[in-house]
ZABAVEX-350026 format. One line per field, with one value per residue (C-alpha): residue number from 0; chain; x, y, z. Coordinates in nm, 2 decimals, always signed. Each point is the difference from the previous one (the first is absolute). Layout:
BEGIN
seq <- c(NUM, ...)
mol <- c(A, ...)
c1 <- c(X, ...)
c2 <- c(Y, ...)
c3 <- c(Z, ...)
END
This chain:
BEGIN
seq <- c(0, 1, 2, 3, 4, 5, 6, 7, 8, 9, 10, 11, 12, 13, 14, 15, 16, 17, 18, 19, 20, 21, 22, 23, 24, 25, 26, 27, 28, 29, 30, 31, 32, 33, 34, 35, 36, 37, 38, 39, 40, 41, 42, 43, 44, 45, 46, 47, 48, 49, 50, 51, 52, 53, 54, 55, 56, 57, 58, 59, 60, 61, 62, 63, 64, 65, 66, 67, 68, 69, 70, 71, 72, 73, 74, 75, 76, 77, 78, 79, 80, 81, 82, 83, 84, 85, 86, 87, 88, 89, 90, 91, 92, 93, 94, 95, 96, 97, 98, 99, 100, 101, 102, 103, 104, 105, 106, 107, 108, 109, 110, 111, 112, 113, 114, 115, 116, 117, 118, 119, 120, 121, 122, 123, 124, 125, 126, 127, 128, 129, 130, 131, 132, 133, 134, 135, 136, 137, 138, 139, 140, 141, 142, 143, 144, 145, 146, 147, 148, 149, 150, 151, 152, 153, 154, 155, 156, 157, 158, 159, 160, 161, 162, 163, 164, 165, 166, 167, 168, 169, 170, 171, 172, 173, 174, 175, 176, 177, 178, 179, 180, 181, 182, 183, 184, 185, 186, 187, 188, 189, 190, 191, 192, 193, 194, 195, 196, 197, 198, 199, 200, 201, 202, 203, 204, 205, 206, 207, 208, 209, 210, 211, 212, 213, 214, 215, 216, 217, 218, 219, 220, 221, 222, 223, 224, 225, 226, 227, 228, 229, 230, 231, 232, 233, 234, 235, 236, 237, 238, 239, 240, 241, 242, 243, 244, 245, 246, 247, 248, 249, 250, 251, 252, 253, 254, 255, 256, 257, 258, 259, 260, 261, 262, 263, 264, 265, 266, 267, 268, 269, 270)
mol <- c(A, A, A, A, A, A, A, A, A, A, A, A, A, A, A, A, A, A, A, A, A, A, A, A, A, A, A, A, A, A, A, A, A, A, A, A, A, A, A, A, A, A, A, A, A, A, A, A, A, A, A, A, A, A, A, A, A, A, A, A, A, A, A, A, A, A, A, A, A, A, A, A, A, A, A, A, A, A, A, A, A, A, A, A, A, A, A, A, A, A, A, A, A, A, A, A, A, A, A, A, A, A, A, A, A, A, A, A, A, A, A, A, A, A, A, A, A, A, A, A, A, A, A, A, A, A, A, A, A, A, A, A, A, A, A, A, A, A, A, A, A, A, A, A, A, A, A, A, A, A, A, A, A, A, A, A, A, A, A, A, A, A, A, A, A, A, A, A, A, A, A, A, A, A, A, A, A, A, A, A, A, A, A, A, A, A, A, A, A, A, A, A, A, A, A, A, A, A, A, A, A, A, A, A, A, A, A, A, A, A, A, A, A, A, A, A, A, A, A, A, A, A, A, A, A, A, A, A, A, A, A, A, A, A, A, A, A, A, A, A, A, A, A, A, A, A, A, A, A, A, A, A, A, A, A, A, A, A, A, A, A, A, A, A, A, A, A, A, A, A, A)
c1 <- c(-0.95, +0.04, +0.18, +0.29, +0.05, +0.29, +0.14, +0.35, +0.12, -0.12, -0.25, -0.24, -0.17, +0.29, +0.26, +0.14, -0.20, +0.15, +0.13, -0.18, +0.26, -0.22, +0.14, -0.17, +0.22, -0.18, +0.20, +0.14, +0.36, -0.10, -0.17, +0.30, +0.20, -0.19, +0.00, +0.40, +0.02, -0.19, +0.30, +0.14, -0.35, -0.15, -0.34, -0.26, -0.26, +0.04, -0.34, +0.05, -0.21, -0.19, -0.15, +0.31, +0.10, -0.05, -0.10, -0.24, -0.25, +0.17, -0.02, +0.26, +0.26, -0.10, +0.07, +0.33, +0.08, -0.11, +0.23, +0.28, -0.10, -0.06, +0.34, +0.20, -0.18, +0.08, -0.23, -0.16, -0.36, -0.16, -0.31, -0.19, -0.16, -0.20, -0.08, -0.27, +0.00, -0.34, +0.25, +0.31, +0.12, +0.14, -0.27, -0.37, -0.16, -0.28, -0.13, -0.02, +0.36, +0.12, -0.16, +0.16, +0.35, +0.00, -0.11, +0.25, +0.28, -0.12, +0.01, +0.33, +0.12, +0.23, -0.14, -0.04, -0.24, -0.30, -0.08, -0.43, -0.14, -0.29, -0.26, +0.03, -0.32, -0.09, -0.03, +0.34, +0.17, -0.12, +0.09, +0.32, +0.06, -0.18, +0.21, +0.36, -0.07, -0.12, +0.31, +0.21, -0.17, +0.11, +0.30, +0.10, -0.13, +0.19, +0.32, -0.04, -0.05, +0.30, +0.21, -0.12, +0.08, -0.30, -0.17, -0.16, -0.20, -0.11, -0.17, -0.19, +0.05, -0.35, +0.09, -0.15, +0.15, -0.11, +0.21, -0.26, -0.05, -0.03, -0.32, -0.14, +0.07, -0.24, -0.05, +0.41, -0.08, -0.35, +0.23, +0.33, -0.33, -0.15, +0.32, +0.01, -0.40, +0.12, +0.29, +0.29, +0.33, +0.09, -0.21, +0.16, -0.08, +0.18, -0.15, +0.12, +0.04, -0.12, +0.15, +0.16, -0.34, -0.04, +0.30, -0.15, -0.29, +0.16, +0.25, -0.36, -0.25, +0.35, +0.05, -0.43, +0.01, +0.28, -0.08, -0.43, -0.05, +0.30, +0.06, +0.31, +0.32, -0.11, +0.18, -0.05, +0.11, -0.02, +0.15, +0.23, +0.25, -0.25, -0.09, +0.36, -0.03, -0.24, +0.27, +0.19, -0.23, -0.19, +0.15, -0.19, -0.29, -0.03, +0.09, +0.19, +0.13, +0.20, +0.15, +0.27, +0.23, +0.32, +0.00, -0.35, -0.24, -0.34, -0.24, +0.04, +0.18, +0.23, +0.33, +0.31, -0.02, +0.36, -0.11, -0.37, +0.17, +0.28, -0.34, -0.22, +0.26, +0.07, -0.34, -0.01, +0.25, -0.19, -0.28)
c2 <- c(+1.52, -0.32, -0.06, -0.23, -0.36, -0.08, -0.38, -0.03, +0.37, -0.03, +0.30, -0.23, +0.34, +0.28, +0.12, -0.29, -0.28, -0.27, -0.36, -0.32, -0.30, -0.34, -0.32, -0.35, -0.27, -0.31, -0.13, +0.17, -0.03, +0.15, +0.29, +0.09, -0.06, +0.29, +0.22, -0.03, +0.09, +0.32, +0.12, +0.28, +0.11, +0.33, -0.08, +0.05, -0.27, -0.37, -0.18, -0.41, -0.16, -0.26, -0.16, -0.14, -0.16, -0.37, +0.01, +0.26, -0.24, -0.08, +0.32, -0.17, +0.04, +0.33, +0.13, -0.18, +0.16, +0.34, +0.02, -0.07, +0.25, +0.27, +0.05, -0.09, +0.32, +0.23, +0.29, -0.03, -0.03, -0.31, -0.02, -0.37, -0.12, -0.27, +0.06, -0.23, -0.19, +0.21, +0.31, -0.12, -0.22, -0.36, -0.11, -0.07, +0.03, +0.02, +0.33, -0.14, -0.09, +0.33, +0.21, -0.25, +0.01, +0.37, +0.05, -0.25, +0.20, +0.32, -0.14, -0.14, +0.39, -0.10, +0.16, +0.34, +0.03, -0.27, -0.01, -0.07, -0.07, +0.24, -0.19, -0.28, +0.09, +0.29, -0.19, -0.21, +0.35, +0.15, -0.25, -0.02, +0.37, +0.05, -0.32, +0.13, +0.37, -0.19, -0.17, +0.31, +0.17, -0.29, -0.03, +0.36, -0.02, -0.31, +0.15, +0.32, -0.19, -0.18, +0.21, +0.34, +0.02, +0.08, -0.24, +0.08, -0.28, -0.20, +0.19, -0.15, +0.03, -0.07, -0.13, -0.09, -0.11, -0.04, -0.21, +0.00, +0.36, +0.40, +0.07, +0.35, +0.27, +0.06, -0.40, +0.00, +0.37, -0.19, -0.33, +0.23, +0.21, -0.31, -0.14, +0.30, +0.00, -0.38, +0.19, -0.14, +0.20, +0.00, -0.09, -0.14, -0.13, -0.12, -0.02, -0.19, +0.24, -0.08, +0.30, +0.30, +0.20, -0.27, +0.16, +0.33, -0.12, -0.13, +0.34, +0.16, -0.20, +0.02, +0.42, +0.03, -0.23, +0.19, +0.35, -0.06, -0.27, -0.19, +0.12, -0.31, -0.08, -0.22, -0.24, -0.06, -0.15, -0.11, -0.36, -0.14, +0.21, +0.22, +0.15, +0.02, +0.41, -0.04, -0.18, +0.31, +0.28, -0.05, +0.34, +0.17, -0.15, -0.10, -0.33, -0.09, -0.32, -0.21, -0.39, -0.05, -0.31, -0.16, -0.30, -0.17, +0.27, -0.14, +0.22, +0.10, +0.35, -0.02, +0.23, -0.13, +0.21, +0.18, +0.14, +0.06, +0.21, +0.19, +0.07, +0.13, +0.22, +0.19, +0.06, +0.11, +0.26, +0.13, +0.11)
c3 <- c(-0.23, +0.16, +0.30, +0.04, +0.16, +0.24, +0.05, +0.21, -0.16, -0.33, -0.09, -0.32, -0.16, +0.08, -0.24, -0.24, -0.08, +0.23, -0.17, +0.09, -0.07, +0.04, +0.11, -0.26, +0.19, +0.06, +0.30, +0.29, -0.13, -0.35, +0.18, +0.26, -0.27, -0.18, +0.31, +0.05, -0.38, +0.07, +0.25, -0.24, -0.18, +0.03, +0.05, +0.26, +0.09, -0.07, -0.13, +0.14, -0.30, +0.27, -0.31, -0.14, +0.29, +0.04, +0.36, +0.01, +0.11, +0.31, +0.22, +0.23, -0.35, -0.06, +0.36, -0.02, -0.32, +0.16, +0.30, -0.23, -0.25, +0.21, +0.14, -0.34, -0.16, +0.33, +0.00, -0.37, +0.08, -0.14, -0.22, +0.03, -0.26, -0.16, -0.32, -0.14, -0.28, -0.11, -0.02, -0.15, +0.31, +0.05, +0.15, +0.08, +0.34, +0.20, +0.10, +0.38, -0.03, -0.15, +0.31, +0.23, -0.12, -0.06, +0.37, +0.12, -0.16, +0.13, +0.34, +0.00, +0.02, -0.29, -0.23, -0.08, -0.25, -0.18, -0.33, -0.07, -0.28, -0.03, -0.16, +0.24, +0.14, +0.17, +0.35, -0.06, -0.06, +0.30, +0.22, -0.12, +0.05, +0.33, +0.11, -0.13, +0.15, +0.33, +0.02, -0.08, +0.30, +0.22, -0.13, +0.04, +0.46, +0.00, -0.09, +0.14, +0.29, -0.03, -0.10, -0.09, -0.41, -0.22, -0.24, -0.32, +0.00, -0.28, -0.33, -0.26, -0.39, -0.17, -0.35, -0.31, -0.30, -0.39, -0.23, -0.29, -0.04, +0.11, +0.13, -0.08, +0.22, +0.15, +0.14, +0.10, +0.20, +0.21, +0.05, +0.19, +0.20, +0.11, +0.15, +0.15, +0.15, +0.11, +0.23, -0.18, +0.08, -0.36, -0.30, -0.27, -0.33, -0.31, -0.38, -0.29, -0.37, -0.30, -0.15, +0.08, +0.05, +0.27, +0.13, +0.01, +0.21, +0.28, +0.03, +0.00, +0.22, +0.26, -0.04, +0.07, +0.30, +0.17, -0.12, +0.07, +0.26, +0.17, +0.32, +0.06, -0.20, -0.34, -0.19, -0.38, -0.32, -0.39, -0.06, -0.22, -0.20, -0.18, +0.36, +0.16, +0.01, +0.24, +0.29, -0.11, +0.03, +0.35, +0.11, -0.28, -0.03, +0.39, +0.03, +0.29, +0.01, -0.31, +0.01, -0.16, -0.03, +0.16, -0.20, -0.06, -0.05, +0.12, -0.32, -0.31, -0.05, +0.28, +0.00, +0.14, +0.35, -0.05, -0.37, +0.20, +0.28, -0.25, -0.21, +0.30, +0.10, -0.28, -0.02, +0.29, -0.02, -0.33, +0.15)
END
């Protein structure tokens, strides 16, 4: 059985599936805006959308945007991520780029966790994740140092995502075990339906990975409405992590978070 990861709290692979809220402003008033709306929402971890944001270029912007961020959402752990163009995001960029802003964020100590595409390339990957862990290790002496609290440091979701269709199970179950052989904290992938047997597949390549070879929390799910039991049933099936919305919801599929968390938890008491 796999074992769980821990950001400011929040066990990602214990008990209920936790909720992932994302934030799709695209200035720094649109995105605080978000965060201040979240104030009364049971949710968990808060994915900052990077991609949507129209100063993402600008490291400087992105800092600035962080150290506001971070406090307005208190303890929720934040998830970074830029989600290319190539897999459903805002925009395109360089693979150089993408390593260099994801390190960046790690580094500021902002951040709790990173979101990597998988199939960046097998060197990008790594030295994104050796980079983010590197600067979770430092971050954690530092403040020790300081002041004697314990840091998590910063964990890394490898992703991939298919908006054209389900691959076959086998294919989705070597994808979430080479994230995993890359050293990701979490692997994570989500599939597109083209009918409810699609459906079926996903719930299936996710029960094998965590029952046969996952030895780390997992994340995965079916798009679009068609696969919407599959953000509902992680605790079956072994899923451990579900986005819903609060507003904008940044994929196909997505719950509102309150009817998300009402629907986990009855679940939850079921079983």
């Amino acid at each position: 059985m796999s074992s769980y990861v821990e950001v400011r709290g929040v066990k990602i692979g214990e008990g209920v599936p936790k909720i992932c809220v994302p934030i799709v402003g695209k200035t720094k008033e649109e995105i605080l805006a978000a965060a201040k709306s979240f104030a009364d929402v049971k949710m968990d971890v808060v994915e900052w959308r990077v991609d949507w944001f129209d100063g993402v270029f600008d490291f400087a912007q992105v800092e600035d945007v962080l150290k506001d961020l971070r406090p307005a959402l208190g303890n929720t752990p934040i998830l970074f991520t830029f989600r290319t163009s190539k897999e459903g995001g805002e925009k395109a960029i360089e693979p150089d780029v993408y390593v260099e802003l994801n390190k960046k964020a790690a580094a500021t100590g902002l951040v709790d966790l990173v979101d990597v595409e998988a199939f960046t390339g097998d060197s990008y990957v790594k030295e994104i994740i050796e980079a983010a862990h590197e600067a979770g290790v430092a971050d954690e002496i530092v403040k020790k140092i300081i002041d004697g609290a314990h840091a998590a440091g910063v964990k890394v979701v490898a992703s991939n995502h298919d908006f054209d269709k389900t691959p076959d199970k086998d294919d989705i179950v070597g994808r979430l075990r080479k994230m995993q052989e890359l050293d990701a904290d979490i692997p994570k992938i989500a599939v597109m339906p083209q009918n409810k047997r699609d459906v079926l597949t996903l719930l299936a390549a996710t029960e094998e990975m965590v029952s046969e070879y996952a030895d780390r929390p997992i994340i995965t799910m079916s798009m679009a409405g068609t696969g919407l039991i599959s953000r509902l049933c992680g605790e079956v099936f072994g899923s451990a992590l579900t986005f819903g919305a609060v507003g904008k919801a940044s994929a196909p599929g997505q719950m509102n978070a309150a009817d998300l968390n009402t629907v986990l938890n009855l679940i939850h008491e079921s079983m």
